[in-house]
Structure formats: C-alpha cells, structure tokens
N, C-alpha and C positions, 0 to 999 in steps of 0.2 A: 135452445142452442147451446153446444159443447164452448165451455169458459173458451177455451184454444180459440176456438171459430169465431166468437163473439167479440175477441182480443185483435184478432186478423181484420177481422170485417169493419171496426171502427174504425181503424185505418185504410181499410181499403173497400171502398161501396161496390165498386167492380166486383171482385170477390163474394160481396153479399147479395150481391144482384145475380152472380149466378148459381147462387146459394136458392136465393127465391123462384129461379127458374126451375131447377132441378127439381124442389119442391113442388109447383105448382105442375112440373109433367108425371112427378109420383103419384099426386094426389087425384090431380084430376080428366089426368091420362096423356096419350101424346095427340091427341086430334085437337085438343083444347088449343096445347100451347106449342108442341116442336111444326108444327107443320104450316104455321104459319113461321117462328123465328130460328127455330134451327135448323141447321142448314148440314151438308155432308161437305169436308175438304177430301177430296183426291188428291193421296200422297203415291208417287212415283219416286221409289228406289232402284239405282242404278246398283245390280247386283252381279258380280261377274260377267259382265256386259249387255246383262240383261234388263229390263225396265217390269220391275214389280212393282204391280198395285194394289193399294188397298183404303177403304175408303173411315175416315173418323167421324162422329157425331162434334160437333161446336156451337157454341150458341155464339161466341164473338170470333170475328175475322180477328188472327193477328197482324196488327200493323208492325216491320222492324224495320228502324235506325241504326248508323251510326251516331251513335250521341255526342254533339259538340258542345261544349261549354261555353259561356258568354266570355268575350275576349273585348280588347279594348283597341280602337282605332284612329288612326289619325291625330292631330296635335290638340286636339279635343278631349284626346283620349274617352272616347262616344262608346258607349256599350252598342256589339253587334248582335242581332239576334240572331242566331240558325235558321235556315229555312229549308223546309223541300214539301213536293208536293205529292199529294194524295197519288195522282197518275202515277209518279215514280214510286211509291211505295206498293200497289196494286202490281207492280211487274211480275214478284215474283209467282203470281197467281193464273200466269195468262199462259199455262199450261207447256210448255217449252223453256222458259228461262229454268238451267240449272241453280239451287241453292244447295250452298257449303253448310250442314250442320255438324258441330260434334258428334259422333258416336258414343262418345261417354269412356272408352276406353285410345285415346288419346287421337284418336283420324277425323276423320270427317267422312260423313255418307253426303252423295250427292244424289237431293231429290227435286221433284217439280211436283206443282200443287195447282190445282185450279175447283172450283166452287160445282160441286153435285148438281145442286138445284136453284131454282128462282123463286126464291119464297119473298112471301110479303115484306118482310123485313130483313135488314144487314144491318148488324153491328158491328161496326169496328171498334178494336180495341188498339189505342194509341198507348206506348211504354212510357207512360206519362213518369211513374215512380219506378227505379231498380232498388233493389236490396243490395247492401251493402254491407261491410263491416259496423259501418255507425247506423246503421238499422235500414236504410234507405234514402235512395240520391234523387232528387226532382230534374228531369230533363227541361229545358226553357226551350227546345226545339217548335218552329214553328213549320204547322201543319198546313200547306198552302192548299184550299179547297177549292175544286172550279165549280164553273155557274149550272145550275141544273138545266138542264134531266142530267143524272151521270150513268153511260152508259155502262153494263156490264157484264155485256156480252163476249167481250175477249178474255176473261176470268170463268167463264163459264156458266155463269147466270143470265142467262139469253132474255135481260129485260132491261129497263132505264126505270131509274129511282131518282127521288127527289129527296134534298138533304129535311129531316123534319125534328130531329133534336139535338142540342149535344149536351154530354156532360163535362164538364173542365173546373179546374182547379184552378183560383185564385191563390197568390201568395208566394212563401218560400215553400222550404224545405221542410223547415221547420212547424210554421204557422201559415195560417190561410182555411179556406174553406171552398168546397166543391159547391156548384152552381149547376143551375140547370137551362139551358135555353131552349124551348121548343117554337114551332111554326102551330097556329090553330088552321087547321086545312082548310077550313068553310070562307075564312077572310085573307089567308095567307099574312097576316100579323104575325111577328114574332114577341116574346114574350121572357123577360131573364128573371128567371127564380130561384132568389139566397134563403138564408136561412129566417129573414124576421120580413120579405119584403116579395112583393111581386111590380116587375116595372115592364113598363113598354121597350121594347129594344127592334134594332133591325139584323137581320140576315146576314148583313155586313159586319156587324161588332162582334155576332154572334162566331163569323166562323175568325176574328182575332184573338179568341181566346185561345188558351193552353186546354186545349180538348184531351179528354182522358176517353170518350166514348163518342162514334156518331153513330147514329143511328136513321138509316136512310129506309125509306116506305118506296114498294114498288107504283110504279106510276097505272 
C-alpha cells in the first residue's frame, strides 16, 4: 500500500474498506464481489431545462447532513444530542426530490439520484468525520434507525432489507476507536466487536451508537 494511502486509511477504515473492495473486484473479478455489493446511483442533471442521465458505479450509499453541534439546554444546562432519521436522509434518493450540489465553479447544479439495482447488500455511508483546517471534525449526529424489513423500493431498489451490521465510532475527535456490531443471521444475536474483546449486545444499543457504516442484507 502507497505510504499516502496507508496514512489515510489509519484514520479512516471507510477509505480502506473501499480500498479492499476495489481490490478484491481487480483481482478476482466483478461476479465475485460488485454484483452482489455494488450498486449503480442514477444521477439526474437539470440541464437547460432538460433532465440528463447518467448512471455511477458506488460501493457505499451516501448518507448527508446538516451537522449540528452538541449545544446545552435548560437550567441543567443538559447536553442535547442531534438527531434525524435514516427515512429522512434516504429522501434524497427516491428519484424526484431535487438536490442543490456545488458545481465547483461557484452555482449549484440541481440533480436527483435514486439506486440502479437490488443487490444483496447496501452500505450506507454516514459523515461520521469532516476534514477540516485541524485535520478533521467528529459529527455526534444521531442516526435514528427504524425497525426492520427497511423497505427500499421508493429509492429504487425494489426489495426489503434487514439491518445486519454497523460500523461506529467510539469516543471524541481526537481519541476513541471504531467498533463493530454485527447480527449472526441463523440466531438473530447480536454481537459488539472492539479491539481486545467480543461481547454479547442487542440491536437496540447497536443502532445507539455513532454509526460510521450500516450495512443492511436483502431479505
């Protein structure tokens, strides 16, 4: 691995994970591994009144926020957490909702996105960490997940998935470490794996975490 990449990827497992993808669809082709997890986004640009399309390869859905900062309330002064929910973030995908992106030369192009196909797996990618001037900012946004099957057929993938891992981050900004929570399908147990320990956990604690990845299996 290039020093650059190896520097990136310790900080960011997301990054290395789709490092290992890419690799593993070089190596051992795409029947292997895109056709079960990667997936095509349909982007629609609004072009002189017209709707152009054209379709990207992704191996993660992006999730976007507005990112709110933890703020204090009441004569407590009680830290509030952010919240919103998965269904609201999944809007912009469901093939009609207009998104405001930069153009890069100072406007905004307005496009709509909705999912190719129904493959076995989605990953979502949550904006867990931004880059910043001081290297990178931790969002404490919390991820509200509803109860399975999650349908998502109004995004374009004409099937119902059940949530079956996540990855999240413990900690600050600064310090902490990524965790792993997976479902074992044959018991439906869930299971929370750090770096020295493996524990029993539930579905429930699992989705309270600061998820950096979900990772949902078609039903």
């Amino acid at each position: 691995m290039e020093p650059q990449l190896q520097q990136e990827c310790s900080l960011n497992p997301i990054q290395y994970l789709s490092f290992i993808l890419n690799s593993l669809s070089i190596e051992l082709g795409p029947n292997c591994v895109d056709n079960y997890i990667r997936n095509g986004l349909n982007v629609d640009l609004l072009y002189e009144d017209e709707w152009l399309s054209k379709t990207v390869k992704i191996w993660f859905l992006p999730l976007e926020f507005e990112d709110s900062p933890l703020y204090r309330s009441g004569l407590e002064k009680e830290k509030i957490i952010p919240t919103t929910q998965l269904s609201e973030l999944l809007k912009r995908y469901d093939k009609t909702t207009v998104t405001l992106i930069p153009d890069g030369h100072g406007g905004l192009d307005r496009k709509r996105f909705s999912l190719r196909k129904n493959r076995q797996y989605v990953i979502m990618n949550v904006p867990r960490f931004q880059k910043s001037a001081m290297g990178r900012d931790k969002s404490f946004m919390y991820v509200q997940l509803p109860p399975d099957p999650l349908d998502l057929s109004p995004y374009g993938a004409n099937a119902q998935y059940e949530l079956h891992a996540i990855l999240a981050h413990e900690g600050t900004n600064d310090q902490g470490e990524f965790v792993v929570y997976q479902r074992i399908k044959s018991t439906g147990m869930w299971f929370k794996c750090t770096s020295n320990k493996i524990i029993e956990t539930s579905r429930d604690d699992a989705c309270l975490s600061q998820s950096c990845l979900l990772l949902y299996q078609k039903i």
